[in-house]
N, C-alpha and C positions, 0 to 999 in steps of 0.2 A: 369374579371375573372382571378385569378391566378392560372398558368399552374406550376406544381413542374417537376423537370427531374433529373433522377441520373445518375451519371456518374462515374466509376471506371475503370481507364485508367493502366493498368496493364502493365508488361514490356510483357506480353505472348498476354494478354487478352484484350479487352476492351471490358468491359461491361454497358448496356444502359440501365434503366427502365422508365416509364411512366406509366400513368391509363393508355393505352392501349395496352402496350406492352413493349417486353425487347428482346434484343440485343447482341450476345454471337460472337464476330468476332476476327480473330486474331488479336494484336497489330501492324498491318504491313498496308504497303502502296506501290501503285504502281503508277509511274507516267506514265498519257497515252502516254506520247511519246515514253518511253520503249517499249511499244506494237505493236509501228506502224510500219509496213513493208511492202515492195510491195506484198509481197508473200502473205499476209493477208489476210484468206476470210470472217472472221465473226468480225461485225461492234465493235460488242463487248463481252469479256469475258461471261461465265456464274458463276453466283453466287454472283456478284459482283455490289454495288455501282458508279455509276460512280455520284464523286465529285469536285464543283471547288469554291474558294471561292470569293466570290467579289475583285473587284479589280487585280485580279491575270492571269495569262494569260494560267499555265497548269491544267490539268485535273486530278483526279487521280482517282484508283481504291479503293477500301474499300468492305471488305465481307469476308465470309469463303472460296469464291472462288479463293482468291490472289496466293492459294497454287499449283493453276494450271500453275503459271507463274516459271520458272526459276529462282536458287534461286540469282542469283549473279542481278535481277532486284528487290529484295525485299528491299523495305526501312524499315530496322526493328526498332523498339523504343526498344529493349533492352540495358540498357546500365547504369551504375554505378555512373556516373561523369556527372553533369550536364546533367541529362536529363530532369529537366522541362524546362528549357530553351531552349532546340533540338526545330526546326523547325517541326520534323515530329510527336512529343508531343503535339504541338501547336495544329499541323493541325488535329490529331485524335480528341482532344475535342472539333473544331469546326465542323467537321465534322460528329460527333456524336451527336451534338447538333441539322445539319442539318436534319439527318435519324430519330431522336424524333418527332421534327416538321414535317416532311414531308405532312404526311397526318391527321392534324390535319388543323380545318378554322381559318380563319387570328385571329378572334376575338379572340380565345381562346392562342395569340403566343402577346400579348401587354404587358404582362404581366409575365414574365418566371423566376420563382427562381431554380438556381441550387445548387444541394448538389455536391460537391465531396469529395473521399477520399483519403485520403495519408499514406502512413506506420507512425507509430510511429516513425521510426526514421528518418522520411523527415518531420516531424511534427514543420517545424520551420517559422517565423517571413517569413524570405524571400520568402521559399517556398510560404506560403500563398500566398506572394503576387503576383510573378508569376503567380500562377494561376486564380488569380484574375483578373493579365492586362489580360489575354485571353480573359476573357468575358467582363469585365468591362472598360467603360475609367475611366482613370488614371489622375486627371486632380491637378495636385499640390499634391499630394499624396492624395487627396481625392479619392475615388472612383465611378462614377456613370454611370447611367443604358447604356449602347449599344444596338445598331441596328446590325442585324449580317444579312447579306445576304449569301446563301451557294445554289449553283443548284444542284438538287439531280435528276441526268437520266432525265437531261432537264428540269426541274422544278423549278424556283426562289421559294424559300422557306427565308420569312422574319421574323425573330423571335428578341424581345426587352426583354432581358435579363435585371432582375431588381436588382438582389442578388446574391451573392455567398457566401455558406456557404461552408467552409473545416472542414471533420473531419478524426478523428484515422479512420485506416479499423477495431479495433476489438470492435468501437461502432455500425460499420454496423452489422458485426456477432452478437452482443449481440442484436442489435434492431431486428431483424430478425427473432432470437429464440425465446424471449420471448413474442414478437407481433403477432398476425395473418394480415391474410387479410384485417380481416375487424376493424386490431387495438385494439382488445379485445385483454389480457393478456393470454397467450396459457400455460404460466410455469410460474407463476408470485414466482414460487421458487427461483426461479435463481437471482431476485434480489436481495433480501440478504446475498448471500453465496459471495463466494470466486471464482470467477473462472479463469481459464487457457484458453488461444485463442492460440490455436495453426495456422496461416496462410499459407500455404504453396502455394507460388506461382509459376510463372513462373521461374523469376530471382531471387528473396528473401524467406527466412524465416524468419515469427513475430514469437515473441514467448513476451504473452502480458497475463496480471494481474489485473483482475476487483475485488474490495472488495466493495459490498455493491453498485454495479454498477456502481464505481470509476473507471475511469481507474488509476495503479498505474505507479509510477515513477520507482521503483525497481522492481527487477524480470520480466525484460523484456530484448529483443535482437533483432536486425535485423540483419541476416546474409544472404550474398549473397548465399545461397544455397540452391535455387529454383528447380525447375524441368528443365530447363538449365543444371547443371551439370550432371544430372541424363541422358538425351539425348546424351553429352557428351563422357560419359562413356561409353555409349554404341557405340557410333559412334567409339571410339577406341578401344573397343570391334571388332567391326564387321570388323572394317582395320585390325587387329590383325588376325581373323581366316580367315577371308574371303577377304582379300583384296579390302573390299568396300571403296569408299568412300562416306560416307553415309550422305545426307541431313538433318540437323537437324530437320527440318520443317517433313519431309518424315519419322524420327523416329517419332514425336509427332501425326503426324496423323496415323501411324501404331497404336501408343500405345490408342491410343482414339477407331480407331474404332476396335483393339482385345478385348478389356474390355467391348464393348455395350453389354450389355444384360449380360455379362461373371464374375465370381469372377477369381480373379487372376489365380486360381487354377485351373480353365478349359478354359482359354483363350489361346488362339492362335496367335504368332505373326509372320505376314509374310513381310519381306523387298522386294520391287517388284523396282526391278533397272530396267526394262525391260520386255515386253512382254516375253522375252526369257529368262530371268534373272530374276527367284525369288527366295527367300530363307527363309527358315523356319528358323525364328532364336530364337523362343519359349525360350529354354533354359538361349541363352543370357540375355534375357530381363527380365525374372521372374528372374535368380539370380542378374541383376543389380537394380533390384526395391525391392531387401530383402536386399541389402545391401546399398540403398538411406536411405529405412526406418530404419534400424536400426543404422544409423548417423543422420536422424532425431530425435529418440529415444534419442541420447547417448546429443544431444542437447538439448534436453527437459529436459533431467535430469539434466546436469551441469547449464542452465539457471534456470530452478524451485529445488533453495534447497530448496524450505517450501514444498513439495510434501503433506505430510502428512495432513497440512492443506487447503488444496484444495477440494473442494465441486466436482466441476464437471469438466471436459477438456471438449472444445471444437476443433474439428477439421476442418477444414474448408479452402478453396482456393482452387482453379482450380486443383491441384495436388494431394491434400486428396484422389479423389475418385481414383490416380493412388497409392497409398501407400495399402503395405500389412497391410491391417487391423487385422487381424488375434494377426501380431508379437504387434501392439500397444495396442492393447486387452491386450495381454498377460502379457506386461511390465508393463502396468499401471492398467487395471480393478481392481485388489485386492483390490484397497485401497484407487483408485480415479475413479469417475462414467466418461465414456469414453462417448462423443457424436459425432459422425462422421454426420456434416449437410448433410442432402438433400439439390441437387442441390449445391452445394459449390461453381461453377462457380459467380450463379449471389447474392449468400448469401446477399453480405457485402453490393452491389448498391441495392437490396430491401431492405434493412435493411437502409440506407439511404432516402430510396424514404420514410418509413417508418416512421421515427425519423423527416424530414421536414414534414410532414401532421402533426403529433402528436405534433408538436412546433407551426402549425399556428391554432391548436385547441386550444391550450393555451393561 
């Protein structure tokens, strides 16, 4: 039986899908020796993975829970300049590969094709291959199948990776809209039109061009100006009034959970340096996310001159559901149909897990 797995390894994010489930954890890692202290009274973190991979002697953490560790211990995967080749890139996709498999039986892990994705503008020869030697051996520049052993919270978990496919992320987002669940065409409109992917992630903005479900070569960009900057700004923001110095990580989960449930417009942001130190800093943060969006904007617009002939935008990446939707409406509905994805987090890696099924129905 063949097992499919998506993997979309983001500078913010990593995201995981399978038939059984999907995986939404930040891009970070913690090594368990960082953890270890005399003083220490619980065995282990909450919320968190504890990972190690064959052959290797440390342990580490992996979860939404890392955020509870201080930040000067976080191993973070953002980073510009050779990051498929970083160590702790490596270790998120083998380790994400362990949390798939975990509880799945051996028989159904002999057999394992993984999708992954890469920006359009990391869409190269090398890159592929990099992430190829992760799963695959490398043997004379062939490539073939591996044995990955990884323990997951005590667990040998063995899983025989037999493939790897890399694609753009905005064939994830397109595979994603226009397929359901069950692979039936949901908008089968959208394949002959023109469309705009706007991806907005952590560390990067895509800004990418499908014609006739092409991806195009022109009228595309990748700029480093993620939702990274936008935390940024605020962080100098809040040293500026308030003499904080404010945790990046501590802005992103501020800004996550003021917006659950909330439109920008009645959300509430509060920075908690301390039980005795909190601060309403609402203001700062709705006028730094009006003025992210509209340098997202002002890049949509200098990257798509063919505006006018454009069917539909897509919006989409971890960051969309943080942008004022309102000002994107405004600037572009006239005249181009605006689609802001549900769930944007894990879009691109179901839209991947998506596009391998629909390739081995073929």
């Amino acid at each position: 039986m063949t097992t499919f797995f998506a993997l979309d390894i983001g500078n913010k994010q990593t995201k995981l899908v399978s038939a059984k489930e999907s995986f939404v954890f930040p891009s970070v890692l913690i090594n368990k020796r960082d953890n270890k202290s005399i003083f220490a009274v619980a065995s282990k973190p909450r919320d968190v993975f504890e990972l190690k991979l064959n052959g290797e002697h440390d342990s580490y953490y992996m979860g939404p829970g890392v955020f509870n560790f201080p930040k000067d211990r976080l191993l973070d995967s953002v980073s510009f300049e050779d990051r498929y080749g970083r160590k702790v890139y490596h270790q998120l996709n083998e380790f994400g590969l362990g949390i798939l498999a975990k509880d799945m039986p051996s028989s159904d892990l002999e057999d394992v094709k993984i999708v992954v994705g890469l920006p359009t503008g990391d869409y190269t020869v090398d890159t592929i291959n990099e992430i190829k030697s992760i799963f695959l051996e490398n043997v004379d520049g062939e490539f073939k199948p591996k044995t990955h052993l990884v323990t997951v919270d005590g667990k040998e978990v063995l899983t025989k990776v037999t493939s790897v496919t890399t694609l753009p992320q905005p064939i994830g987002t397109f595979y994603n809209e226009i397929f359901d669940e069950q692979l039936n065409l949901k908008d089968g409109s959208l394949v002959q039109k023109r469309i705009a992917i706007v991806d907005a992630g952590g560390g990067t903005l895509l800004l990418d061009q499908l014609s006739n479900a092409n991806l195009e070569a022109s009228n595309r960009v990748q700029l480093p100006s993620g939702a990274n900057s936008l935390y940024s700004q605020i962080s100098a923001d809040l040293m500026q009034d308030y003499r904080l110095n404010a945790d990046l990580h501590k802005i992103e989960t501020m800004i996550r959970e003021g917006l659950k449930g909330n439109s920008l417009q009645t959300a509430k942001f509060v920075y908690r340096q301390s039980d005795s130190n909190i601060f309403n800093v609402t203001d700062i943060v709705v006028s730094a996310i009006d003025h992210y969006t509209n340098t997202v904007i002002n890049h949509i617009f200098t990257t798509f001159q063919n505006l006018r002939e454009v069917d539909a935008m897509i919006i989409t990446g971890g960051t969309s559901s943080i942008l004022n939707q309102k000002l994107v409406e405004k600037a572009f509905g006239k005249s181009t149909k605006v689609i802001f994805v549900k769930n944007p987090e894990t879009a691109n890696a179901k839209g991947f897990y998506k596009y391998a099924l629909l390739q081995e129905q073929n």
